[in-house]
C-alpha positions, 0 to 999 in steps of 0.5 A, spaced: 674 837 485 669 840 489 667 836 495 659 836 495 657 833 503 651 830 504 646 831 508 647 827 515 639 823 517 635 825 522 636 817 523 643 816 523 644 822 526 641 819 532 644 814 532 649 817 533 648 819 539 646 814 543 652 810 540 654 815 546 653 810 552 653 816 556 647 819 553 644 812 554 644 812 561 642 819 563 636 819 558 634 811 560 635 813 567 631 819 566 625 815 562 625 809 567 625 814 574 619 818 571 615 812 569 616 809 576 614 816 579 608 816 575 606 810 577 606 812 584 602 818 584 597 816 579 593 813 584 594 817 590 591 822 585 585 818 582 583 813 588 579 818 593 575 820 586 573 812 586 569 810 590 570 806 597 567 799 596 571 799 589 577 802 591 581 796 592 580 793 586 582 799 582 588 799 586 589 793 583 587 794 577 593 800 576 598 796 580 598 790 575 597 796 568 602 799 571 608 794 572 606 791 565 607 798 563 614 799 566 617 794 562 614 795 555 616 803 556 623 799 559 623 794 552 621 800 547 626 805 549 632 800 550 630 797 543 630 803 540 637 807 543 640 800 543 638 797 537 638 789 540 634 784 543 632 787 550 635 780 552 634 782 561 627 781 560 626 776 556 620 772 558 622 765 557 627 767 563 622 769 567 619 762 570 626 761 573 628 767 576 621 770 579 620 764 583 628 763 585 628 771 587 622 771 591 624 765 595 631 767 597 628 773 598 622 771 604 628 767 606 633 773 607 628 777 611 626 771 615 633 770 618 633 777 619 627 776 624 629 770 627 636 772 628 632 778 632 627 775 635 633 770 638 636 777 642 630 779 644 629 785 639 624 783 634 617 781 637 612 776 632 605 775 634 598 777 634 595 774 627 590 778 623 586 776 617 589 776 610 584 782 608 590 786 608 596 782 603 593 786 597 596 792 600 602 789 601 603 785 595 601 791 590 606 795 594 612 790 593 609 788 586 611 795 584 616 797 588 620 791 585 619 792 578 620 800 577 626 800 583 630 794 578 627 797 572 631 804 574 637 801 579 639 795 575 636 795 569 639 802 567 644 805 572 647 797 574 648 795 566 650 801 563 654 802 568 658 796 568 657 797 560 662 803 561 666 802 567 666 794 569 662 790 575 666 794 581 665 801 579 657 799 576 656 795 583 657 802 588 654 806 582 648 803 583 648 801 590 650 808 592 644 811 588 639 806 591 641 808 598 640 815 596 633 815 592 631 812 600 633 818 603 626 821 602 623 816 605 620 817 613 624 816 618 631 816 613 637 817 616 643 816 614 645 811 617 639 808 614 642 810 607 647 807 607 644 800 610 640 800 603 646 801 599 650 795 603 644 790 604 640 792 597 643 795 592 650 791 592 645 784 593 641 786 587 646 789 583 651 781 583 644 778 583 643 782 576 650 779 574 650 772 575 643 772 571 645 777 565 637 778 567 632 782 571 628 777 573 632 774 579 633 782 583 625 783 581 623 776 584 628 778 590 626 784 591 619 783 591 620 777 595 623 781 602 619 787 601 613 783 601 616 778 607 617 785 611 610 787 609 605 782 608 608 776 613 611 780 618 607 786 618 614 790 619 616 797 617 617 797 610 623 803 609 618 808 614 612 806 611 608 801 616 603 795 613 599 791 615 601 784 616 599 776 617 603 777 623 604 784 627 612 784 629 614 790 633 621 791 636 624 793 643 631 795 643 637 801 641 636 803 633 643 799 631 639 792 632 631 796 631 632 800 624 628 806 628 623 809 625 626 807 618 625 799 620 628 793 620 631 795 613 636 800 617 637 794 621 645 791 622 643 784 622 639 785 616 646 788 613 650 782 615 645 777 612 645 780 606 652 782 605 654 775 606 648 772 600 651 778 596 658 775 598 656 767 595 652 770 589 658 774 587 662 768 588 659 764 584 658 770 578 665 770 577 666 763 577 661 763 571 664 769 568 661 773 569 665 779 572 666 785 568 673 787 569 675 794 569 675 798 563 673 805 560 667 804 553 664 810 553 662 810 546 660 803 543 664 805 537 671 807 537 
């Protein structure tokens, strides 16, 4: 009898391949990181042809294009190699989890400047006028969404996918340290303080919700305390506030140039709700334990 093989689809054949959760991640990350990328760049290059008077609107105008633009790219492709409803985004879970995100947040960076203030370090004072929030709530606004779309969204859950919660949480928390390497005033001790502080709190915070809403509005929340309220360094990058906070003291306590984030209170006040949060995810279940599920299909 002579066997006749037919010919594999186009279709199936991709398939296929992204039953490989490997190429899943390695493609996503690619995508996602590009598209944040390019979000950031597009208007360092178009803003100074605008002109001044208009500017600020065009930012914001790009700003929100941008987001919305993040999560339809992440939606797209993650529908496409996954073939399922791209339940982390969901829109019904977006009043809950924004909101609660956004207010633990602020109030983490807020008990990282009162602890500091209390010592003698941080130093709050001088008001300015609220012209300058745009800037700040646009930064924390795309930063939020890109870096979870890229850190939680990609390289947390398909992590975790394959390996399990523990391997996916230092994955994770170790790649969002080191995309702040190239910030200004980055040293490595202040890597390694956005990978204990951030990328950990982030990561259980992705896991006790199964959705990306409570790390974006948290994430949102701290950067847009640290920027817009308190007028702090953001990751070496200076903002203008409704308050203006300097600080006085060694770098251990300051952050340095890199700013409070690089601080060892914020370290502390972040891997203690990190801690709570990773609690009450695994009394819900939902800790994945260790594994090895590369492909979807044996």
């Amino acid at each position: 009898m002579t066997v006749i093989d037919l010919p594999v689809s186009k279709k199936s054949l991709i398939r296929r391949i992204f039953d490989n959760r490997l190429v899943r991640f390695f493609a996503l990350f690619i995508i996602t990181i590009g598209a944040y990328a390019g979000a950031q760049i597009l208007p360092i290059v178009a803003l100074p042809n605008i002109a001044a008077e208009n500017r600020q609107m065009v930012a914001i105008a790009f700003e929100a294009a941008s987001a919305i633009g993040l999560l339809l790219i992440y939606w797209l492709f993650v529908r496409w190699m996954e073939h399922r409803r791209v339940s982390e985004i969901s829109l019904t879970k977006a009043p809950a989890g924004i909101p609660a995100g956004v207010l633990i947040g602020a109030g983490l960076f807020t008990v990282t400047i009162a602890i500091l203030s209390v010592v003698g370090v941080a130093h709050v004072g001088g008001y300015n006028p609220g012209q300058a929030l745009l800037a700040a709530i646009n930064m924390a606004i795309l930063s939020a969404i890109g870096e979870e779309i890229v850190f939680r969204g990609a390289v947390f859950r398909i992590f975790e996918e394959m390996f399990g919660t523990f391997i996916a949480l230092l994955v994770s928390a170790a790649l969002f340290g080191l995309i702040h390497m190239g910030n200004p005033g980055a040293t490595a001790v202040s890597g390694a303080a956005i990978a204990l502080e951030a990328g950990l709190l982030l990561g259980v915070s992705y896991a006790v919700t199964r959705n990306l809403w409570l790390p974006i509005g948290l994430h949102f929340g701290w950067n847009f305390a640290e920027s817009g309220i308190f007028g702090s360094i953001v990751s070496g990058n200076a903002f203008k506030g409704l308050y203006t906070t300097t600080m006085t003291g060694p770098d251990l306590l300051t952050g340095g140039k890199f700013g409070p984030e690089a601080s060892v209170v914020a370290v502390a006040v972040c891997a203690a709700a990190a801690l709570v949060i990773l609690i009450v995810a695994i009394r819900r279940g939902e800790w994945r334990g260790l594994r090895f599920a590369i492909n979807d299909r044996g």
